[in-house]
C-alpha positions as CSV (number, residue, x, y, z in Angstrom):
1,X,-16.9,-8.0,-12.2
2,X,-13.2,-9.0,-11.8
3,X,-11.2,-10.2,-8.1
4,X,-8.8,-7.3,-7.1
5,X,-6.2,-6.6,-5.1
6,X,-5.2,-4.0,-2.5
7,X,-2.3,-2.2,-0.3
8,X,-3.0,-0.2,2.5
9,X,-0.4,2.1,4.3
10,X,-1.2,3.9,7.7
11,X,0.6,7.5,8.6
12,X,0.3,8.4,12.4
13,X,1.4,11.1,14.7
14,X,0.2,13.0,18.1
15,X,-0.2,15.9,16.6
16,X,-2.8,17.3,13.8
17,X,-0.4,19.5,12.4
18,X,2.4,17.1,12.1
19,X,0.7,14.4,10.0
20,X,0.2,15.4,6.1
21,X,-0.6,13.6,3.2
22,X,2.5,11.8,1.8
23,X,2.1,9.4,-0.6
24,X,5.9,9.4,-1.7
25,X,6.1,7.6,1.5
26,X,3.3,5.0,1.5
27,X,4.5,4.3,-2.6
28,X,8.1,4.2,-1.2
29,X,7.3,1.5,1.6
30,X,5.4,-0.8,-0.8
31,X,8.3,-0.4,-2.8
32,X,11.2,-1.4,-0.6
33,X,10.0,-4.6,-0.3
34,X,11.9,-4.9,-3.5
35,X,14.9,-6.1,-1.3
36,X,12.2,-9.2,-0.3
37,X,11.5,-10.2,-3.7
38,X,13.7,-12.5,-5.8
39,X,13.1,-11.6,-9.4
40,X,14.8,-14.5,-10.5
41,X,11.5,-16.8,-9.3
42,X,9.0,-14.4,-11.1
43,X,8.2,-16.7,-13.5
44,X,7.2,-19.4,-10.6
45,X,5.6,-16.3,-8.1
46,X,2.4,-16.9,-7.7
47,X,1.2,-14.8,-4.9
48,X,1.6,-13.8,-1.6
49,X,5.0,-13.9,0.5
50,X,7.0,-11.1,2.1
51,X,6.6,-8.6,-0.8
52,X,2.7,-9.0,-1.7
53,X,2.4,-4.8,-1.8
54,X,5.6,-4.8,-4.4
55,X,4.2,-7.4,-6.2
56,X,0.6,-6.0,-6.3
57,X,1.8,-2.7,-7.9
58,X,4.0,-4.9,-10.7
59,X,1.3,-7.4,-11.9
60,X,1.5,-7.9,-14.9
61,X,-2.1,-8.7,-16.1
62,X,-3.3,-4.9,-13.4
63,X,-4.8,-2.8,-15.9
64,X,-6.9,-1.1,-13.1
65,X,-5.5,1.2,-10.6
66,X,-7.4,3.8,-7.8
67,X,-6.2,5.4,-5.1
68,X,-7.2,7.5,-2.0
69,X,-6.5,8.4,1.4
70,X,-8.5,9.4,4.7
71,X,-7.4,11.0,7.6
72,X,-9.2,9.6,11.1
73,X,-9.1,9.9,14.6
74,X,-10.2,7.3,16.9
75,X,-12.4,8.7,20.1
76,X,-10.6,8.4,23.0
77,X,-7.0,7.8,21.2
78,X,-4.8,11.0,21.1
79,X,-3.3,9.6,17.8
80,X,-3.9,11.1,14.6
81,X,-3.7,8.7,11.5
82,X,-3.9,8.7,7.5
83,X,-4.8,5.4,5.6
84,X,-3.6,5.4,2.2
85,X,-5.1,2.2,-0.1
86,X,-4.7,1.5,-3.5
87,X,-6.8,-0.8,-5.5
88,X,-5.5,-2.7,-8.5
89,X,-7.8,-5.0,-11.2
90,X,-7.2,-7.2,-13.9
């Protein structure tokens, strides 16, 4: 067994018809947080901070990736939701 790590990205919308699977979007967002990230300091990074889902998908020593998606309603709630996760492993 080996520790992992994980992002998580959750879609919403009102409407059933309006919320699709998009993972261009849930990449994209982990992404971004590029712009938190000084690259300068990754040979000091270790762990954690503002861009934990950027720096998740860049480890180095990850030779593990899965992925998957559900879409949910909660009772009672008129929202609609997809979570998108992504495990990663040494």
């Amino acid at each position: 067994r080996f520790t992992t790590g994980q992002n998580l990205f959750l879609s919403s919308s009102s409407s059933p018809n309006a919320i699709s699977t998009n993972w261009k979007s849930a990449i994209q967002s982990w992404l971004d947080e590029g712009i938190l990230f000084d690259f300068s300091e990754i040979d000091k990074f270790n762990g954690g901070g503002e861009a934990g889902h950027l720096t998740q998908m860049i480890w180095a020593a990850s030779k593990y990736v899965g992925c998957g998606r559900a879409k949910f309603k909660i009772r009672g709630d008129p929202t609609y939701r997809i979570i998108y996760t992504c495990n990663y492993g040494p």
